[in-house]
N, C-alpha and C positions, 0 to 999 in steps of 0.2 A: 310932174306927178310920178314918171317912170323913177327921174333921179331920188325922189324923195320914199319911193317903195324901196330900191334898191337898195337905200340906204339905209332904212328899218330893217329889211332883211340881214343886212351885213352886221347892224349891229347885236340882233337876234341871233344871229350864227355864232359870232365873237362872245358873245354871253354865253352859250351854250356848250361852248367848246370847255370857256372858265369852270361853267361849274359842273364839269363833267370830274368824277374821282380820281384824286392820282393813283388811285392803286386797288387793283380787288381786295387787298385784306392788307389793316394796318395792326402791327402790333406795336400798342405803347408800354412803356416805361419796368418794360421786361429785365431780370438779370440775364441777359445771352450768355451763353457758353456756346463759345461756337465750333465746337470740336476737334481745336488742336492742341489742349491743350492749358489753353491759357486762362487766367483768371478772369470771373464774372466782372460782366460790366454793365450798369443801366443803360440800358440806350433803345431805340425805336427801330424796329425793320418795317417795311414796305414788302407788301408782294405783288407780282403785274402778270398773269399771264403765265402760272404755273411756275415761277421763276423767283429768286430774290432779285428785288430790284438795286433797295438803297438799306444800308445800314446806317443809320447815324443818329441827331435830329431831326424829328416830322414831327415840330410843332402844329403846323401849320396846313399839314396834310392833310386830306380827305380820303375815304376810302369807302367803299360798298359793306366792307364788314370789316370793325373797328373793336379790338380786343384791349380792356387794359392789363398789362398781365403784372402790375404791380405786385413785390415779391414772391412772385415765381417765377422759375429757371424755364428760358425760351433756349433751345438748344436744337440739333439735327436728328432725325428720325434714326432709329438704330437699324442698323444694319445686322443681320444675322445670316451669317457665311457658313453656318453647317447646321441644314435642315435635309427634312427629306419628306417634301409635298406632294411627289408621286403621287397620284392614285385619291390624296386625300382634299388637296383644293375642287377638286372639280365637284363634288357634291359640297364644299363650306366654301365658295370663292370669297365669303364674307374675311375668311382667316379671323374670325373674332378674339385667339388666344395670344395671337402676334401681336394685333392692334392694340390691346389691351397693355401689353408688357412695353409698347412703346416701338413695336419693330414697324419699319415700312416699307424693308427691302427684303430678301432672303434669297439666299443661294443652294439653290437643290442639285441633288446628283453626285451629292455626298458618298464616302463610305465604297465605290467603286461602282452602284448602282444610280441610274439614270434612265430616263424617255430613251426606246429603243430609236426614235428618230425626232430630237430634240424642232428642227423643224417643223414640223406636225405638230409636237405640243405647244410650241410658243404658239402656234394659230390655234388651238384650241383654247388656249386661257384668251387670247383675246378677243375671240368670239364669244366667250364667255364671261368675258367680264371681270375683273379681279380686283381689289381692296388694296393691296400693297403691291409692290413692282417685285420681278421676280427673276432672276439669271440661273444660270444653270450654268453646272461642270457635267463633262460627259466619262460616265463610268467604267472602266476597264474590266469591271466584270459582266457587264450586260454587254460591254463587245466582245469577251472571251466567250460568255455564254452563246450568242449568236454565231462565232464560228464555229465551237467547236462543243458547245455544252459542256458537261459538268467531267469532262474527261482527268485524269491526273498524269497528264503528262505534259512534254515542250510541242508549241504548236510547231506544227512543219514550214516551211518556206514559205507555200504558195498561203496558209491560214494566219502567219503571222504578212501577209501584205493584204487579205482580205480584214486583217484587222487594222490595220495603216487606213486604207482605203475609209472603211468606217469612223475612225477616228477625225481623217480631214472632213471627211463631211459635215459631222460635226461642230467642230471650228467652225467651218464656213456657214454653217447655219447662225452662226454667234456665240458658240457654247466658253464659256470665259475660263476653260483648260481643261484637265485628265485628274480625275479621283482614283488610288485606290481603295479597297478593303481587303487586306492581305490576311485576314483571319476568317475571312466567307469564303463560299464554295461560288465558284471557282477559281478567284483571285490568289487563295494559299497555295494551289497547284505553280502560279507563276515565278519564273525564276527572275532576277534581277533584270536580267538581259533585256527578257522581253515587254518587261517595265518603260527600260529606256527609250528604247525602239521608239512605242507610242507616244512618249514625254515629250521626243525631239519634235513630234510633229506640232505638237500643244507649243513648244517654245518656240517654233519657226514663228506661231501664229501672232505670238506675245501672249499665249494665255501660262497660268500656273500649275503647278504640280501638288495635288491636296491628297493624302494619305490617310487614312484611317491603318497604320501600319503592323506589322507583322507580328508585334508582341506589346502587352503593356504592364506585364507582372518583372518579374526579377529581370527578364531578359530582354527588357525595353530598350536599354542601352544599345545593344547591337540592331535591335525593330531602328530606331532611329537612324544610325549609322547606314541603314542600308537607303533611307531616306534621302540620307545628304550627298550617297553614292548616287543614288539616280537626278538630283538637281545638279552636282560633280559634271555629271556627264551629257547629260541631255542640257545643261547649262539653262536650267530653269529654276527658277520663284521657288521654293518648296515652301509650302504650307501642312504642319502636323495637326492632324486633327485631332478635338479634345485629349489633351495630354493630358496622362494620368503615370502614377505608380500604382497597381493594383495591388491586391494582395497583403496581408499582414506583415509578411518576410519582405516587402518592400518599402512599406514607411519608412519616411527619414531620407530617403534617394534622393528626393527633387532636388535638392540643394548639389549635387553631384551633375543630376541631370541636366537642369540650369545653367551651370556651369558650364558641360558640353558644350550646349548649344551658343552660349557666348563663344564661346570660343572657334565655333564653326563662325560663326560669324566674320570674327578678327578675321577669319583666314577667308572672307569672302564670299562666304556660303549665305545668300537670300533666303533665310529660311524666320519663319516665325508659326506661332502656335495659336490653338483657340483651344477655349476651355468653358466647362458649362461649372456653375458654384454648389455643386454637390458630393456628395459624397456615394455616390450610388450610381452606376455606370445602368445602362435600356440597351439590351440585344436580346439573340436570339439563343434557347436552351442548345441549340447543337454546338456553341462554341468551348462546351466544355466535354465535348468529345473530341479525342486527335483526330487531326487534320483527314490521316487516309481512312479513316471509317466511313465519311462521306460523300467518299468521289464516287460517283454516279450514280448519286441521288438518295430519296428513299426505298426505293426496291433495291439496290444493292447492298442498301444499310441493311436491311431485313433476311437479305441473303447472308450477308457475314456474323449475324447477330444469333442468326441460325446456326453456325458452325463453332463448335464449343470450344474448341483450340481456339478460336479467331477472335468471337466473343472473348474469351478469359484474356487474350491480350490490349482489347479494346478497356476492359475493366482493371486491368493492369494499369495500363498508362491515366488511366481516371482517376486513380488513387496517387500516382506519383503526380499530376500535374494537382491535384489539392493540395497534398502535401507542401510542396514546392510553394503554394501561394502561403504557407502559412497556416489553414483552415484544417481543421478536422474531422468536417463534415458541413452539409451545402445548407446550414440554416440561414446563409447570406442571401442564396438564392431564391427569389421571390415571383411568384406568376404575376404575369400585370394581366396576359391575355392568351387563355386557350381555347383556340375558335370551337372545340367540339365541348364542350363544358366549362363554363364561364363560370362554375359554382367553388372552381380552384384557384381564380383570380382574387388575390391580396395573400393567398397560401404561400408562403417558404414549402422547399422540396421535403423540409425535416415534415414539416406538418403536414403537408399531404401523405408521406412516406407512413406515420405515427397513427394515421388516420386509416387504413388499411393494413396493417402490419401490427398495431398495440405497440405500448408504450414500450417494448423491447426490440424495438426496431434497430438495426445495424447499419452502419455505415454501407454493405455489399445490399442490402435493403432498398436505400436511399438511391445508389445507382441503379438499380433494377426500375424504380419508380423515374427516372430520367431517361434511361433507355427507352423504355416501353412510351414515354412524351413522344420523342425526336422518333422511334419507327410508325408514329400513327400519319406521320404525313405533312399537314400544314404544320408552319414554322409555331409552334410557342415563345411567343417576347417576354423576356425576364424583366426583373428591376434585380442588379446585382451590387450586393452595400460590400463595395472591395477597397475603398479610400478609405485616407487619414486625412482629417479638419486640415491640419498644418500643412500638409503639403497641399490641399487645396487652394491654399490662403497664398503660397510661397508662391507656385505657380501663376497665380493670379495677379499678383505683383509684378511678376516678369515684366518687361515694358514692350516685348515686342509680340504678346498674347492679348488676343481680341476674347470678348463673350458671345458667345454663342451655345441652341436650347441643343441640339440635336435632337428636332423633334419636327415633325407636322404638323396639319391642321387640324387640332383637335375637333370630335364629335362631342359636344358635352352631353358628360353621365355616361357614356357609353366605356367599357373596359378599365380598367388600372393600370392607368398611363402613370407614368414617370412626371413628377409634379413640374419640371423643364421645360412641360409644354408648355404651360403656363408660365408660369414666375421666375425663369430666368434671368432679363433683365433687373427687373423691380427686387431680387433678390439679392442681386448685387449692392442696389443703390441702397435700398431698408438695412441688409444683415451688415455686410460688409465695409458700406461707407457711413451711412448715419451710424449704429449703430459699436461695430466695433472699428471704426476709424481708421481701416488697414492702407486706405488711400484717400483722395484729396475727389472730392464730385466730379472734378472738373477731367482727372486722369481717366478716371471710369466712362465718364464720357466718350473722352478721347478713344477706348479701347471699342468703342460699340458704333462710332463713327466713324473717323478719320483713318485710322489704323484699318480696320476694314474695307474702308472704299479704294485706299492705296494697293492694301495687300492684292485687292480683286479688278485694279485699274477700271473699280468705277468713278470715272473721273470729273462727273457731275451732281455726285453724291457725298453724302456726309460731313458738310462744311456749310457754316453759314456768312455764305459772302456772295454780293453780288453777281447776279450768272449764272448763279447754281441752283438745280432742282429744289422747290420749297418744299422739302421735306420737313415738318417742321412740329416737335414738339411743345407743349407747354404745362408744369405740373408744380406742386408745389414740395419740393424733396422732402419736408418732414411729413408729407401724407402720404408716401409711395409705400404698400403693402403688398408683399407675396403670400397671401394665405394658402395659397396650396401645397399641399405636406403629401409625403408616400400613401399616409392612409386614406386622407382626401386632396387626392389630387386635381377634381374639376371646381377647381376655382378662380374665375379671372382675376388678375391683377388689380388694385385700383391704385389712385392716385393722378393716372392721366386725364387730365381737364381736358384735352385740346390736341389732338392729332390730325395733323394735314399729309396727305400723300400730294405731291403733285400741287399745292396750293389749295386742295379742297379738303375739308373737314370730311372725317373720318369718324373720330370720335370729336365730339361737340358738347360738353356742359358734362361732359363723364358718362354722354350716354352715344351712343352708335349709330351713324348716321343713315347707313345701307346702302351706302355710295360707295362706287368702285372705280375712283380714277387710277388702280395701278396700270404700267407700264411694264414690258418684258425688257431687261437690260441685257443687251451683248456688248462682247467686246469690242465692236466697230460699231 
């Protein structure tokens, strides 16, 4: 009797083993693009355990959740390597304007700003919970700022090793390298030198070198040059951030610009770019004030604005740096968000200017109305329309330029945001590749995956093969829509059927699942 139990057991066990599923989630008879590149191919993935399992054949598979994703593109979740989530995932950890566009990674700490102690935040997002995985670069103006504030000058000795010191720690927390913003206060104060110093320590670590660089109107060419001088020497990765030619007197460059950069390359320079698909650059109104009007703050601004000699040459150099772009007067210039009267957000500077002043308002009018923005205190964020379509287009092509929003976690409805935040991606794939055919699905891909995960050696991401994080989309490319436009910008993306971070649906049937398996990614 014992032998005869035992053996009903053993075959009850054996049974139960069999029809347990080979896999948490099957996708069938998908077009993969697996993002190197190469041309779609039918075929079945497996996923087991947050992971790709098998690519091939799974006739015959089982799974817990079974997708057919017949004529739709199954591809790698996009990666977006220049954001800046500060301050704005911890109240939306949902990130619903990422998820939506397809993103499931993002790299914050952008632009030179970053978590003053990137440690702390990584355990804050994951006590909290987060939707997509998230890495960070550690910023060279929020360690400039912490040693020394908003001063304009070269740190001393002992504050350029308390910036070292800051730096490694960061690394060592995980932080995946060193951002500048050499057009923000305090990063414009820094001279080359003190760039490298901090780079080297980011390259000892293996991490890269991401710029938001020193110019990007006529004088861009030399903003980059000082770029490939600091990976030169600190013998780091350089990453330029959204490359642009700004300005009217610059269209037509990129082709010039381009060029350079091939050719830094031949000559062994790691450098590559990312680029968002607009034409309309998101910062802050004070970058169209020179540089030393801002050093030490807004009470000093207020003080110099105050002295009429001082002011009249702040209003000097305003008028040659317009000029110089090509521009007339600042109808480019658009409010997205003015935290003490929102009633001037979607306003151009003309219109607000025309709107107090009558219809015979003057250009010295127009800077009076900027000035008076930038000494009230908190930053005003612009939407600034300084691009040309074709060099958008030209740059975008480059092979060695990823996509990316330069953007947060949207609040929707709230402010006049830059439509970026949203429709990035999906803007690519709608305008750019269905539409006017500037490249092939599968490259554009490639730019928002693979290209990405190398440039930021995340090196379990953006590829779909065996081993690798089931970051995993599915859509069907003639339905990916970016409706959101400068005048209405809060609008999500559609098109994504099926968004997996981590092997768990995200978005599921096109609608949001409220699940939050991201992951903090470092560079160890």
């Amino acid at each position: 009797m014992k032998r005869l139990l035992g053996f009903i057991i053993c075959i009850v066990l054996v049974f139960s083993i069999q029809a347990q599923p080979n896999f948490d989630l099957l996708i069938k008879n998908g077009l993969v693009v697996d993002g190197t590149g190469q041309p779609r191919m039918k075929i079945d993935l497996g996923v087991r355990d947050g992971k790709i399992a098998v690519i091939g054949g799974l006739s015959g598979a089982t799974a817990v959740q079974t997708i057919d994703a017949t004529g739709k593109i199954v591809c790698p979740g996009f990666i977006d390597v220049h954001t800046h989530i500060e301050g704005s995932i911890q109240p939306n950890p949902g990130a619903a304007n990422f998820l939506f566009d397809g993103v499931t990674s993002v790299v914050t700490g952008n632009c030179g700003n970053s978590a003053k102690d990137l440690g702390l935040f990584f355990q804050e997002l994951e006590k909290l919970g987060i939707a997509l995985n998230v890495g960070a670069l550690v910023g060279h103006n929020t360690i400039r700022s912490e040693v020394m504030g908003s001063v304009n000058r070269a740190p001393t000795e002992k504050e350029l090793t308390q910036m070292q010191a800051l730096t490694t720690k960061a690394m060592n927390d995980g932080a995946l390298g060193l951002s500048t913003g050499l057009i923000y206060i305090p990063g414009t104060f820094a001279k080359t030198d003190e760039i490298v110093a901090l780079a080297k320590i980011a390259a000892a670590n293996q991490g890269i070198y991401a710029s938001h660089i020193r110019h990007e109107d006529h004088r861009v060419f030399d903003a980059v040059e000082e770029a490939i001088t600091i990976g030169r020497e600190a013998k780091i990765p350089v990453e330029i951030s959204h490359l642009k030619v700004a300005g009217k007197a610059s269209w037509g460059k990129s082709d010039s610009l381009l060029s350079k950069l091939y050719d830094y390359r031949s000559a062994g320079i790691d450098v590559m770019v990312d680029q968002y698909p607009y034409t309309a650059s998101s910062t802050t109104l004070s970058t169209q004030l020179p540089d030393w009007a801002l050093g030490g703050g807004t009470d000093s601004l207020k003080i110099r604005l105050a002295n009429a000699k001082t002011k009249a040459s702040i209003v000097a150099e305003m008028k040659k740096m317009l000029a110089e772009s090509g521009a007339d007067n600042y109808s480019f210039a658009v409010i997205a968000n003015c935290p003490w009267d929102t009633t001037l957000n979607g306003k151009s500077i003309s219109a607000v200017t025309q709107k107090s002043q009558g219809s015979t308002y003057s250009l010295d009018d127009e800077i009076e109305t900027i000035l008076n923005l930038c000494s009230r205190g908190p930053r005003v964020q612009m939407v600034f329309h300084k691009m040309g379509e074709e060099d958008v287009k030209k740059i975008m092509k480059f092979p060695f330029c990823m996509i990316a929003s330069d953007a947060g976690v949207a609040s929707f409805g709230r402010s006049m945001l830059h439509p970026r935040a949203y429709g990035t991606n999906a803007r690519v794939l709608a305008e750019y590749v269905r539409e006017q055919k500037i490249m092939a699905l599968e490259e554009a891909i490639r730019k928002m995956t693979t290209l990405p995960a190398t440039r930021f050696n995340l090196s379990d991401r953006g590829q779909l093969r065996p081993g690798k994080a089931a970051d995993i989309l599915i859509f069907d490319p003639n339905k990916i829509t970016a409706p959101a436009t400068y005048d209405q910008p809060h609008a999500y993306s559609t098109g994504m059927e099926y968004v997996f971070v981590n092997g768990i649906a995200v978005i599921e049937k096109g609608k949001l699942t409220e699940k939050k398996p991201g992951k903090i990614l470092k560079r160890f």
